[in-house]
mmCIF entry with sequence, helices, sheets and N, C-alpha, C, O atoms, coordinates in Angstrom:
data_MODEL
# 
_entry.id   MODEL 
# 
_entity.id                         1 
_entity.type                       polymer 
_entity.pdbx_number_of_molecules   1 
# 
_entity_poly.entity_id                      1 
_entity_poly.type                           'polypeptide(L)' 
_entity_poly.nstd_linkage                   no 
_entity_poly.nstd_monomer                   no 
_entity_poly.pdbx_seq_one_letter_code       
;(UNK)(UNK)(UNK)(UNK)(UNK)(UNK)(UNK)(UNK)(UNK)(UNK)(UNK)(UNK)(UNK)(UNK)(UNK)(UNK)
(UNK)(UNK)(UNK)(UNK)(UNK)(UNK)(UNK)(UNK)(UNK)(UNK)(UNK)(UNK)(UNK)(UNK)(UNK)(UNK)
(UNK)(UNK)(UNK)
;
_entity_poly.pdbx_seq_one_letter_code_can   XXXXXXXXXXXXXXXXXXXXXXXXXXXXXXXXXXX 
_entity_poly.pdbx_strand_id                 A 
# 
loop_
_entity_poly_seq.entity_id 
_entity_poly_seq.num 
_entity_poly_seq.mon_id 
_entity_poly_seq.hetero 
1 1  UNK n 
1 2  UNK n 
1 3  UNK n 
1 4  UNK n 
1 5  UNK n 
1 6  UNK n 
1 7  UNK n 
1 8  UNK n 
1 9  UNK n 
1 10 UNK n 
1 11 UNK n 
1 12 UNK n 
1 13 UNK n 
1 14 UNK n 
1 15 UNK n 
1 16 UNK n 
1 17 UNK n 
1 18 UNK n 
1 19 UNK n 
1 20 UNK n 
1 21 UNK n 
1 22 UNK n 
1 23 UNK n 
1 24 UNK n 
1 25 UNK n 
1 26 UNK n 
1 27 UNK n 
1 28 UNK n 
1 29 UNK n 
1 30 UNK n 
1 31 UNK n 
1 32 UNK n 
1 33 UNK n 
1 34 UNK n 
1 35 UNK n 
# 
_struct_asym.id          A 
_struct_asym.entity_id   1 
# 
loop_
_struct_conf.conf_type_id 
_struct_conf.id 
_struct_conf.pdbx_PDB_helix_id 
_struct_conf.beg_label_comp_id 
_struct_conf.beg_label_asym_id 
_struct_conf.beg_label_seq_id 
_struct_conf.pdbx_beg_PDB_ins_code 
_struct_conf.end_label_comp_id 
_struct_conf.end_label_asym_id 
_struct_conf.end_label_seq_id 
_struct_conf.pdbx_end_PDB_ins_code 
_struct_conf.beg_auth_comp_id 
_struct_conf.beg_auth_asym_id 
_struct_conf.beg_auth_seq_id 
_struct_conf.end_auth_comp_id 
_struct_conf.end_auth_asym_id 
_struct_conf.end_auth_seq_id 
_struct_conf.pdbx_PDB_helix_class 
_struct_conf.details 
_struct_conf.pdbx_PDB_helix_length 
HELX_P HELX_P1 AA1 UNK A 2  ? UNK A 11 ? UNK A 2  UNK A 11 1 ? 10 
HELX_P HELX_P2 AA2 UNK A 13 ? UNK A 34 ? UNK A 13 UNK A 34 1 ? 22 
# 
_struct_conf_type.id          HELX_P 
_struct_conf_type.criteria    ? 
_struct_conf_type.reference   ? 
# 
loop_
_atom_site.group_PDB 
_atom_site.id 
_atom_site.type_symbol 
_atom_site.label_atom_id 
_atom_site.label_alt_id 
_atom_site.label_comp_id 
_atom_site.label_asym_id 
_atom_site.label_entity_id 
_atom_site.label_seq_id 
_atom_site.pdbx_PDB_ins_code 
_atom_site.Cartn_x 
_atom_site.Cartn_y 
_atom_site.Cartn_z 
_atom_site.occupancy 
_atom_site.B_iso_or_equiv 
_atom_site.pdbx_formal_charge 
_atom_site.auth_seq_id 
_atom_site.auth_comp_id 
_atom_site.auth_asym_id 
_atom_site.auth_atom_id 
_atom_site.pdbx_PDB_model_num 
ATOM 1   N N  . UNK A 1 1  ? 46.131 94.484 147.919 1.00 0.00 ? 1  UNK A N  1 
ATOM 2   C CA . UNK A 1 1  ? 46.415 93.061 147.631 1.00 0.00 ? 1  UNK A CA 1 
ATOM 3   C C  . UNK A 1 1  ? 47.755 92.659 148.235 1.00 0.00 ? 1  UNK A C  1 
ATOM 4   O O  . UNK A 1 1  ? 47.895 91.475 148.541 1.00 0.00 ? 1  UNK A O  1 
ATOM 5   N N  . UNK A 1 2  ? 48.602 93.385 148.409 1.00 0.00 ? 2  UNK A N  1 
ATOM 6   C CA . UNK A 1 2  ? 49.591 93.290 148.559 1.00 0.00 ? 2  UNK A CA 1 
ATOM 7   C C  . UNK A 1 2  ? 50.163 92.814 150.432 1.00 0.00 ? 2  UNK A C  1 
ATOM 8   O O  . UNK A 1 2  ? 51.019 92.086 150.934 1.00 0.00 ? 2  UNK A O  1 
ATOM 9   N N  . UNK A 1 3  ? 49.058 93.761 150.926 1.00 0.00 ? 3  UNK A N  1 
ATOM 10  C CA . UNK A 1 3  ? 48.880 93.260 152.572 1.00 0.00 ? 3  UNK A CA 1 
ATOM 11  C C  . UNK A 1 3  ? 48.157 91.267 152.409 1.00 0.00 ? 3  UNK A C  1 
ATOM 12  O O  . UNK A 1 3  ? 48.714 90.217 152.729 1.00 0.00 ? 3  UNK A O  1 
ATOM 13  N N  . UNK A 1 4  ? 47.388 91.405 152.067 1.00 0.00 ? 4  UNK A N  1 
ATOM 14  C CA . UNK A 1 4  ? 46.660 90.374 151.406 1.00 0.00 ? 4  UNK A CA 1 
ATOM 15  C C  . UNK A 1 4  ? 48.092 89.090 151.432 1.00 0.00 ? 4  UNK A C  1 
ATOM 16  O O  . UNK A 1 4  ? 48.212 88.129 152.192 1.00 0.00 ? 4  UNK A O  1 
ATOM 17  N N  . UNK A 1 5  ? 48.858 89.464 150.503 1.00 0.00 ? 5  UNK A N  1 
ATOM 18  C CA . UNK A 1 5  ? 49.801 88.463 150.169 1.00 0.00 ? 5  UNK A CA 1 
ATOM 19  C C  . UNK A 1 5  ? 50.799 88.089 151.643 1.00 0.00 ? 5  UNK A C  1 
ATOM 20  O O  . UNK A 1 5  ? 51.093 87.013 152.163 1.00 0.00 ? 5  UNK A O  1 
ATOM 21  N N  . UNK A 1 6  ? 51.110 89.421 151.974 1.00 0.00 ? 6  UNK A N  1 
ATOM 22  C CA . UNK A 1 6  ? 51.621 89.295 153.278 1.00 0.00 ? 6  UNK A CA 1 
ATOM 23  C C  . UNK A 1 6  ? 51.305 87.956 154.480 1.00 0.00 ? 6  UNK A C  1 
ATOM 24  O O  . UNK A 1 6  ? 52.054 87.042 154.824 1.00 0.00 ? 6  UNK A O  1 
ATOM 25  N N  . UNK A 1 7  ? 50.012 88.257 154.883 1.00 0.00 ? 7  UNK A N  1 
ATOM 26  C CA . UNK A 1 7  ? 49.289 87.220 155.351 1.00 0.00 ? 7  UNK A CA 1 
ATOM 27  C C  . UNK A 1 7  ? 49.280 86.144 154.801 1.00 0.00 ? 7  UNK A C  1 
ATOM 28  O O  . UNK A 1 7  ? 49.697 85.349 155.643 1.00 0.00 ? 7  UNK A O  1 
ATOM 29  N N  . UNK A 1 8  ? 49.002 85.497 153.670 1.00 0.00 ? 8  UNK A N  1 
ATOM 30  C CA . UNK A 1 8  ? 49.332 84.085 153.125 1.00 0.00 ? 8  UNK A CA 1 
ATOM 31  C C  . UNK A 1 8  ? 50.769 83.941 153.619 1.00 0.00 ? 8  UNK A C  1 
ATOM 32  O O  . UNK A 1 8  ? 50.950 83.055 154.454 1.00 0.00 ? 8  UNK A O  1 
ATOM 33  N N  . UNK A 1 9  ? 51.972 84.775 153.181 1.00 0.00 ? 9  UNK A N  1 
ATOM 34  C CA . UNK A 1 9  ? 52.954 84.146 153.263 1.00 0.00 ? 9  UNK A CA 1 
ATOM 35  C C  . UNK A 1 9  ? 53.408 83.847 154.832 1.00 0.00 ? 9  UNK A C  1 
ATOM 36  O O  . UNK A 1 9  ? 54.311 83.070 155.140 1.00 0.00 ? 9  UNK A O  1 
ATOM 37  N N  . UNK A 1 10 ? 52.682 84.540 155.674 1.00 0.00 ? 10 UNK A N  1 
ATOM 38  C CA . UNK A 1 10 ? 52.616 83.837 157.434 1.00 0.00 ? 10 UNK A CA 1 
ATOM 39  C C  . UNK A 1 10 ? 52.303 82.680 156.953 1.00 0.00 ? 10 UNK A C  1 
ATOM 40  O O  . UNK A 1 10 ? 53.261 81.914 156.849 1.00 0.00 ? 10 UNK A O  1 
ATOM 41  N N  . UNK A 1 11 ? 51.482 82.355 156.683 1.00 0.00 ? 11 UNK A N  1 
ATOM 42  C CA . UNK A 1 11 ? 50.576 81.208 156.899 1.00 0.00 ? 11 UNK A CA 1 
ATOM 43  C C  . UNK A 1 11 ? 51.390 80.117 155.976 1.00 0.00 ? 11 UNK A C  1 
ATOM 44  O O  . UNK A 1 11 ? 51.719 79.043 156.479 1.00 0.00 ? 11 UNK A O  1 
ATOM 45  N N  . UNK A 1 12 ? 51.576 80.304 155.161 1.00 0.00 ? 12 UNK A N  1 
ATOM 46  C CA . UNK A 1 12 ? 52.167 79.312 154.810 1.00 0.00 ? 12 UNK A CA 1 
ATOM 47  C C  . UNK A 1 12 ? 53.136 79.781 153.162 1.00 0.00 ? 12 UNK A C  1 
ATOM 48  O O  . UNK A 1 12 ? 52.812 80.200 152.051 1.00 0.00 ? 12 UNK A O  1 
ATOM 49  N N  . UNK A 1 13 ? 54.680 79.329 153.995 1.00 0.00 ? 13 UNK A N  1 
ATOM 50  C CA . UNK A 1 13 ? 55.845 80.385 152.983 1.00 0.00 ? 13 UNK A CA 1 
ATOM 51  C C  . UNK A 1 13 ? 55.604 79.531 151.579 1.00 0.00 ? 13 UNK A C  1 
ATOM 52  O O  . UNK A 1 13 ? 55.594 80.169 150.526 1.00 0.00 ? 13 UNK A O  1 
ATOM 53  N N  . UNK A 1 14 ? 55.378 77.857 151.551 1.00 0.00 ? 14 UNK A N  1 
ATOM 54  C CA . UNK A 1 14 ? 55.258 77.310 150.518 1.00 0.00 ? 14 UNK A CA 1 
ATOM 55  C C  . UNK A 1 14 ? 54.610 77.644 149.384 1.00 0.00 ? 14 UNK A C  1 
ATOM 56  O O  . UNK A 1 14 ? 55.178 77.605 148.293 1.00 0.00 ? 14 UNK A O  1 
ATOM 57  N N  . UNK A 1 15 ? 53.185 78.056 149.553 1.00 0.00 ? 15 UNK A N  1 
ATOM 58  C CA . UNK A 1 15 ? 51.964 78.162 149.085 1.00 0.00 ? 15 UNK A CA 1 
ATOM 59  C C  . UNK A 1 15 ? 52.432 79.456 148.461 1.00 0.00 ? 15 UNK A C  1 
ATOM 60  O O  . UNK A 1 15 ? 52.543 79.546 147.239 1.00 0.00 ? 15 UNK A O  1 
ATOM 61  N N  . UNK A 1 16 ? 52.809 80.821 149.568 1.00 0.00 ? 16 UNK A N  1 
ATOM 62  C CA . UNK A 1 16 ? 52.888 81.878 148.924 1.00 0.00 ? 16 UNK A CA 1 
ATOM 63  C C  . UNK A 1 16 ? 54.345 81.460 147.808 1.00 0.00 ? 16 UNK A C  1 
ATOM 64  O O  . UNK A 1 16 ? 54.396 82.040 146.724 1.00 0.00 ? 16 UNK A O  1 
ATOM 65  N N  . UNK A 1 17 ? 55.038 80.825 148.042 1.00 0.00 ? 17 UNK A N  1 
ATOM 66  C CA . UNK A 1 17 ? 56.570 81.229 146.825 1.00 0.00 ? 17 UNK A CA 1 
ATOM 67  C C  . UNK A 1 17 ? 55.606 80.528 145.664 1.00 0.00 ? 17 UNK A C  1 
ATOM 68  O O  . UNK A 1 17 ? 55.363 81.258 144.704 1.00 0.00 ? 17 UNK A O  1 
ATOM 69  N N  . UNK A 1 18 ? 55.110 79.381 145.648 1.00 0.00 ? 18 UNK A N  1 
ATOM 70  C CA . UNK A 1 18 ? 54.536 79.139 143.960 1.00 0.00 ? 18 UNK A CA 1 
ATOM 71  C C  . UNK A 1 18 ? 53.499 80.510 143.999 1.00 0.00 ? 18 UNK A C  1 
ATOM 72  O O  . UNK A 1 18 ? 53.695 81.337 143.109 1.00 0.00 ? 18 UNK A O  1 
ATOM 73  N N  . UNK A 1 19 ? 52.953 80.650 144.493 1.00 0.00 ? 19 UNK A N  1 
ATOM 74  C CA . UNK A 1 19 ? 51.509 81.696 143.955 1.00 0.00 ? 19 UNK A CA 1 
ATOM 75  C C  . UNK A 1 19 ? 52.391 82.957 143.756 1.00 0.00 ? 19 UNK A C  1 
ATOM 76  O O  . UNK A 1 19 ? 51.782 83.828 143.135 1.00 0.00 ? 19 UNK A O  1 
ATOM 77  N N  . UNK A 1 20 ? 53.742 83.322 144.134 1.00 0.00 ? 20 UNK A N  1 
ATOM 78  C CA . UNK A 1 20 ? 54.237 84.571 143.981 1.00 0.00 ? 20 UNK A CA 1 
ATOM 79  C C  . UNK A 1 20 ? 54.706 84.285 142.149 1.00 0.00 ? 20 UNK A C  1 
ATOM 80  O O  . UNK A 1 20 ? 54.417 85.211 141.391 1.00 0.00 ? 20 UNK A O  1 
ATOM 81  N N  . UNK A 1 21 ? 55.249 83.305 141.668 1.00 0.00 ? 21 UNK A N  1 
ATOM 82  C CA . UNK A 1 21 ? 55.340 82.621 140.760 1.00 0.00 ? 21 UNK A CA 1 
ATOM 83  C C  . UNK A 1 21 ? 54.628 82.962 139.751 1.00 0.00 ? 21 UNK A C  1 
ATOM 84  O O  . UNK A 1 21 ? 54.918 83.609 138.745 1.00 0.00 ? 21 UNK A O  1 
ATOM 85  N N  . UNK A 1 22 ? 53.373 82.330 140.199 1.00 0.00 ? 22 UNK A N  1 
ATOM 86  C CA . UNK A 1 22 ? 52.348 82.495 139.184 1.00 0.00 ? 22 UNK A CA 1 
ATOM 87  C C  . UNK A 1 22 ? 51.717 84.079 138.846 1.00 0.00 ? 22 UNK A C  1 
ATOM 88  O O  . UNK A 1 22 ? 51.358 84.527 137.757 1.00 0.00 ? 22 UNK A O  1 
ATOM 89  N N  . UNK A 1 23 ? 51.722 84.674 140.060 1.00 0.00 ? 23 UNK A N  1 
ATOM 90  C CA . UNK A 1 23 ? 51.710 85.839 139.977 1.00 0.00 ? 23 UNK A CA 1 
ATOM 91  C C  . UNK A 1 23 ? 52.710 87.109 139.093 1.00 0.00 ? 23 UNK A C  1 
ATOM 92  O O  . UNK A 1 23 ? 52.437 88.267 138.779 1.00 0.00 ? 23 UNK A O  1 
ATOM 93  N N  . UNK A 1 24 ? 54.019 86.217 138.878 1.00 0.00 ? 24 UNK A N  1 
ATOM 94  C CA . UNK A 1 24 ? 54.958 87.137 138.378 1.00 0.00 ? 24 UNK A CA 1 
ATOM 95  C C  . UNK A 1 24 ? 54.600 86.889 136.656 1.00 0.00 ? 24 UNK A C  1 
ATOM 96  O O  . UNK A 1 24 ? 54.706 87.719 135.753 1.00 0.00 ? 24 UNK A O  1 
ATOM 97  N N  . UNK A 1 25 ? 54.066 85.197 136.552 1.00 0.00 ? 25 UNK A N  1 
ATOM 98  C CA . UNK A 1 25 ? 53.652 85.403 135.083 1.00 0.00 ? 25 UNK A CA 1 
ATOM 99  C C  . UNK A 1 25 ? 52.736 85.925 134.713 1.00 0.00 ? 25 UNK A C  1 
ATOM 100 O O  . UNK A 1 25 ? 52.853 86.455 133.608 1.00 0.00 ? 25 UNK A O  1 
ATOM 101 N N  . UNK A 1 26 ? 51.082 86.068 135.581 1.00 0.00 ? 26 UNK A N  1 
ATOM 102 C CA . UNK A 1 26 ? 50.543 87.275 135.287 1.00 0.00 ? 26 UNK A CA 1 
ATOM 103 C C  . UNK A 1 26 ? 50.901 88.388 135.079 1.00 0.00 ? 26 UNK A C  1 
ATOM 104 O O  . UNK A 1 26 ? 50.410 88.930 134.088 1.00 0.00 ? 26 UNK A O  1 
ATOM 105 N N  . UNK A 1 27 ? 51.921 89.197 135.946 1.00 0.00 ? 27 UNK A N  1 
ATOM 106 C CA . UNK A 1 27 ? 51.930 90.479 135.843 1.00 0.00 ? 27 UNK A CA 1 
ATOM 107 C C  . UNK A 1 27 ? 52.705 90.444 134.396 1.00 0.00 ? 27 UNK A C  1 
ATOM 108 O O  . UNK A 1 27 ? 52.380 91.247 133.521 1.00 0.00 ? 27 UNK A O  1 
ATOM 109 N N  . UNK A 1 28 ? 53.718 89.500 134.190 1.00 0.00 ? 28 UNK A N  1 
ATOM 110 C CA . UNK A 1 28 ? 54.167 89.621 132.860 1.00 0.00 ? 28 UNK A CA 1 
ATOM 111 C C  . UNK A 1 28 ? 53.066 89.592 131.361 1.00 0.00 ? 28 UNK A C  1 
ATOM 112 O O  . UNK A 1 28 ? 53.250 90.010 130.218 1.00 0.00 ? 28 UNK A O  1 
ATOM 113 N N  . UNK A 1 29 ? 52.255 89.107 131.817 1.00 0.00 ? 29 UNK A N  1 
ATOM 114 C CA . UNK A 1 29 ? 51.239 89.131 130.747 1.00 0.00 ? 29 UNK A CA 1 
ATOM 115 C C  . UNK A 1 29 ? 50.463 90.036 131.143 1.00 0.00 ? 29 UNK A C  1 
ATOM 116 O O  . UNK A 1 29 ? 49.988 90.128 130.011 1.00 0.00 ? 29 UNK A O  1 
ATOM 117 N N  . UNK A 1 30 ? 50.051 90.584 131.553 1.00 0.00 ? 30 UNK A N  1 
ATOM 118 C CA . UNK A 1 30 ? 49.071 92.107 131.764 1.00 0.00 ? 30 UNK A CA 1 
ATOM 119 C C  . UNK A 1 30 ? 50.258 93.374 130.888 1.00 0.00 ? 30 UNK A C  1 
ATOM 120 O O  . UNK A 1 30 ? 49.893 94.091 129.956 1.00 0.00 ? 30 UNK A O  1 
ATOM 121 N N  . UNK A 1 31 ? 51.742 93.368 131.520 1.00 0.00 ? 31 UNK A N  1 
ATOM 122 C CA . UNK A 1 31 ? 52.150 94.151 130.752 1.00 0.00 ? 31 UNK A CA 1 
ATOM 123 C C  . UNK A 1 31 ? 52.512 94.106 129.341 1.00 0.00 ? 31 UNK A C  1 
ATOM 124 O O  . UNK A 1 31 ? 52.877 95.128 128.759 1.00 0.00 ? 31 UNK A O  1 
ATOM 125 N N  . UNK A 1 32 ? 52.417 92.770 128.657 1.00 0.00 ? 32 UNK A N  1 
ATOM 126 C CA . UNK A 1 32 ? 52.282 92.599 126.881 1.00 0.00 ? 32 UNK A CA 1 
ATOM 127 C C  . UNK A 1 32 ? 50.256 92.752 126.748 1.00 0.00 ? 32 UNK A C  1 
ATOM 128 O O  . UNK A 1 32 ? 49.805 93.125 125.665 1.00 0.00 ? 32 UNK A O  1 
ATOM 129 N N  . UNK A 1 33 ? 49.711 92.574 127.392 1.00 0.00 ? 33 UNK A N  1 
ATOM 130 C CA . UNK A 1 33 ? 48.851 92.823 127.082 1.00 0.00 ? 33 UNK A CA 1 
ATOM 131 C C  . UNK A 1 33 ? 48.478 94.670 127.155 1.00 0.00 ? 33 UNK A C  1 
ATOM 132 O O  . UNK A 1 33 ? 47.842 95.139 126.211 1.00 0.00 ? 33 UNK A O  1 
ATOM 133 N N  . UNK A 1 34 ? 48.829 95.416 128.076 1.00 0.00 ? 34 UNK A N  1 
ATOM 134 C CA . UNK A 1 34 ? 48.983 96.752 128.161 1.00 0.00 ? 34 UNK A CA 1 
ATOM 135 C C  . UNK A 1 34 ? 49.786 97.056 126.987 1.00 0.00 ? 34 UNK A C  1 
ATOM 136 O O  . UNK A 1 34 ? 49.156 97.792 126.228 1.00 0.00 ? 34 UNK A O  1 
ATOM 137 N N  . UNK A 1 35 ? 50.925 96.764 126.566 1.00 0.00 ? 35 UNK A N  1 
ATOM 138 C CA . UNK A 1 35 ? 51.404 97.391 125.875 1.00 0.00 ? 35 UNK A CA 1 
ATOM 139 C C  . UNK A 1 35 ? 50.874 96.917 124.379 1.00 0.00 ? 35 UNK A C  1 
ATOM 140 O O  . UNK A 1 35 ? 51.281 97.491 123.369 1.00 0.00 ? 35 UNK A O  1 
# 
């Protein structure tokens, strides 16, 4: 996924900084949900 993200952020840096965003509050909720 991570190559994945790479490529968006070529394409467009905007798009990837909010979706990196949203992504950081997922991962924050997967790890209260893991734990």
């Amino acid at each position: 996924t991570c190559d994945m993200g790479s490529e968006e952020e070529k394409v467009s840096p905007v798009k990837s900084k909010k979706r990196t965003l949203k992504t950081a509050s997922q991962i924050e909720a997967l790890e209260k949900f893991y734990d």
